[in-house]
C-alpha positions as CSV (number, residue, x, y, z in Angstrom):
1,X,-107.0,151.1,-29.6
2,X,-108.1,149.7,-25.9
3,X,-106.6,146.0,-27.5
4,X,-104.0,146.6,-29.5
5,X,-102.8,149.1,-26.3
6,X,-103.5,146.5,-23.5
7,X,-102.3,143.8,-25.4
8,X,-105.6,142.0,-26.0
9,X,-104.0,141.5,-29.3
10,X,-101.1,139.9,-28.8
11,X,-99.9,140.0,-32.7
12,X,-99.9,143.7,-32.6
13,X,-97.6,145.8,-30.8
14,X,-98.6,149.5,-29.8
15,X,-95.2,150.7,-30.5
16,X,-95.7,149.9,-34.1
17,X,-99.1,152.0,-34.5
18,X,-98.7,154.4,-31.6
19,X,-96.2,156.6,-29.6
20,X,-97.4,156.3,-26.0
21,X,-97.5,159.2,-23.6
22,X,-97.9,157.3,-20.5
23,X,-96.0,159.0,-18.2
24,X,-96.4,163.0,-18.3
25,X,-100.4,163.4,-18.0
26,X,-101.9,166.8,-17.4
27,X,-105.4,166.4,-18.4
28,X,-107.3,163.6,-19.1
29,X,-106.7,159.8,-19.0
30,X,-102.9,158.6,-18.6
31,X,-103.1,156.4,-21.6
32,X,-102.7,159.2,-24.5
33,X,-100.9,158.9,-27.3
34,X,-98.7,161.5,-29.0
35,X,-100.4,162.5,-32.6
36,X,-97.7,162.7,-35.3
37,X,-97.6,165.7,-38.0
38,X,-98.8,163.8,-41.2
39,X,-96.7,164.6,-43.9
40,X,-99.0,162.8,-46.6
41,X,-102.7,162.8,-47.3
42,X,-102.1,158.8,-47.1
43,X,-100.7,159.1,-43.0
44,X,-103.8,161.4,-42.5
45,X,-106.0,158.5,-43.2
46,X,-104.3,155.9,-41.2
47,X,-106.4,154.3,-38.7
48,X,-103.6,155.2,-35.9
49,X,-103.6,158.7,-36.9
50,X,-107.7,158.7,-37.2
51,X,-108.0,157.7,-33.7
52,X,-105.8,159.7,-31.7
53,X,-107.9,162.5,-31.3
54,X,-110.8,160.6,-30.3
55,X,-108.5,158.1,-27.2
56,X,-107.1,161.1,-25.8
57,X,-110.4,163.0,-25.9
58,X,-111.7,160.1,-23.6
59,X,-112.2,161.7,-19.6
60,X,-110.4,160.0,-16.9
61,X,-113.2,160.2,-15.0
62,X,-115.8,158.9,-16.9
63,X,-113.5,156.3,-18.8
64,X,-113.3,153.1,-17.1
65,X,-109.8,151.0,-18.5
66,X,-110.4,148.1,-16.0
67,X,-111.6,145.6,-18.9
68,X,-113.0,145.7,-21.8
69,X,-116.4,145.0,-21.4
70,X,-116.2,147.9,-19.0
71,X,-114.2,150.3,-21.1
72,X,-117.2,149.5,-23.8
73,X,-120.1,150.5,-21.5
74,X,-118.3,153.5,-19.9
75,X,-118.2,154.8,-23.8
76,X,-122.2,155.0,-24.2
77,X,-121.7,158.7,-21.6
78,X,-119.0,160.0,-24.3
79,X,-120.2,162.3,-27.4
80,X,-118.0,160.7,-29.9
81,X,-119.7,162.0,-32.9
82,X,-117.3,165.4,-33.2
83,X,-114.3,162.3,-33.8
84,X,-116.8,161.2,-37.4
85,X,-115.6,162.5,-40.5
86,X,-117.6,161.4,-43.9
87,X,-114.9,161.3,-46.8
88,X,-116.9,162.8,-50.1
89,X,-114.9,161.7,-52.8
């Protein structure tokens, strides 16, 4: 999400995966996204819907969005293993 939102990518817009929420923050980072109702198992499993959870659960303060490299290494003090789901089928 970090590229495709800071245009690291440059073929992929983040208006095309993801609604932003830049501008009303009230907890957390100010680069969440809205999360969509998924009205099909198939949206569920999109990778923009999969991630949302996880980028907004990321702490402002913790959370460094200066670079990459940076965003990267301030991820090692985040618990992202609640975000993993094993699909059994």
């Amino acid at each position: 999400m970090f590229k495709i939102g800071f245009r690291l990518r440059k073929d992929l817009y983040v208006n095309d995966f993801f609604v932003p929420h830049f501008n009303q923050t009230y907890r957390g980072h100010k680069y969440k996204v809205y999360l969509p109702i998924a009205k099909s198992a198939a949206r569920f499993h999109y990778f923009s819907y999969r991630t949302i959870n996880a980028w907004n659960g990321l702490s402002a303060e913790t959370t460094d969005f200066s670079s990459l490299a940076r965003f990267r290494s301030s991820l090692v003090s985040h618990d992202l293993i609640r975000f993993c789901k094993v699909c059994l089928a």
